[in-house]
N, C-alpha and C positions, 0 to 999 in steps of 0.2 A: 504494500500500500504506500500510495506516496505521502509523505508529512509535511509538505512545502505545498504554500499557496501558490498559484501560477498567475500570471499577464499576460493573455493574449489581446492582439489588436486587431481592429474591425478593418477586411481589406479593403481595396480600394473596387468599386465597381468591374467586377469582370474581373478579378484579381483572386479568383477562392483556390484556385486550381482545384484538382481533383476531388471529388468528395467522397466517402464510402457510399453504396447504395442503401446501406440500413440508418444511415446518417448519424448525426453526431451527438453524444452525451442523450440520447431519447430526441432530440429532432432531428425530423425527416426531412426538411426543406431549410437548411440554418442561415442563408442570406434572407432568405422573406421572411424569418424570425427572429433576426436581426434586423430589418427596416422596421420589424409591426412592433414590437418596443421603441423603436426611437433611439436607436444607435447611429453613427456615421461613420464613413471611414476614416479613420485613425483615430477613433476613440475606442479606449482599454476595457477590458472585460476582466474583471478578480474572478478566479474561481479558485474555494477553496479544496482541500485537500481532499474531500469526500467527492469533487469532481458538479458540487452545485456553485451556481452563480450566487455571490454575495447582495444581497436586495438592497443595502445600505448603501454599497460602494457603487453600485448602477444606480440609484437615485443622484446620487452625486456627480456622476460621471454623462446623467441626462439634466444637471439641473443649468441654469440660465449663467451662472457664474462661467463652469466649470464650460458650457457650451461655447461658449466668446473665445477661448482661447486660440491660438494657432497652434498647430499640430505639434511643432516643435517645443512649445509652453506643455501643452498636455502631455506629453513625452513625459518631462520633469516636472511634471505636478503629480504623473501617479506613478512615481516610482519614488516618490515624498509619501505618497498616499501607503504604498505598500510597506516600506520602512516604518511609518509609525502604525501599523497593523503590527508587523512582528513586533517592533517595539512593546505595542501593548499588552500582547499574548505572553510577551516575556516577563513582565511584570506581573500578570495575573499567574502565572508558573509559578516566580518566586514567591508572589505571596500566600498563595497555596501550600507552595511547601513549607513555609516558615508558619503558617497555623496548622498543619500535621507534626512539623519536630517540633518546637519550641513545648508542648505539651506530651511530647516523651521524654525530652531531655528533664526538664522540671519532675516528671516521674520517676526519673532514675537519680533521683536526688540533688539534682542541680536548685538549690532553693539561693533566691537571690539575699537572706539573710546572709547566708554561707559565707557570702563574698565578701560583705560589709569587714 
């Protein structure tokens, strides 16, 4: 399984090259399901590791801000975008982990009187 979020970009008209016949990710037709949301080309698609589209980061990615931009802006606005995704995920890792140990160490007798 993979554990990394991906970035793919919407091509350019006429630009899909080949496509499987059973088509992609559960769509059969992925440019006409690609225009009937409201994508363009060279706008970014997040899909995360389970292989779905992120609903968040495509609102974002269709909103009026994010639309204005030139291609070259979009480029480096969602690979800022993706960097504070893992950013976040890593934060919520470590704090997960530190409320699972910190409540075994204090178990095995780490009391912070101890320390004083």
């Amino acid at each position: 399984m993979v554990n990394e979020w991906r970035m793919e970009w919407v091509p350019d008209s006429g630009r899909w090259g080949p496509l499987p016949p059973d088509g992609v990710l559960g769509v059969n037709d992925l440019p006409e399901a690609v225009a009937r949301i409201g994508l363009l080309p060279g706008d970014p698609v997040f899909v995360s590791p389970d292989f779905t589209v992120d609903a968040d980061l495509l609102d974002f990615v269709r909103s009026r801000d994010f639309r204005g931009l030139e291609r070259e802006t979009k480029l480096r606005q969602s690979l800022l975008t993706g960097v504070a995704v893992a950013a976040a995920a890593t934060v919520a890792m470590t704090m997960l982990g530190s409320l699972t140990l910190l409540p075994a160490l204090l178990g095995q007798g780490w009391h912070l009187d101890a320390a004083i």
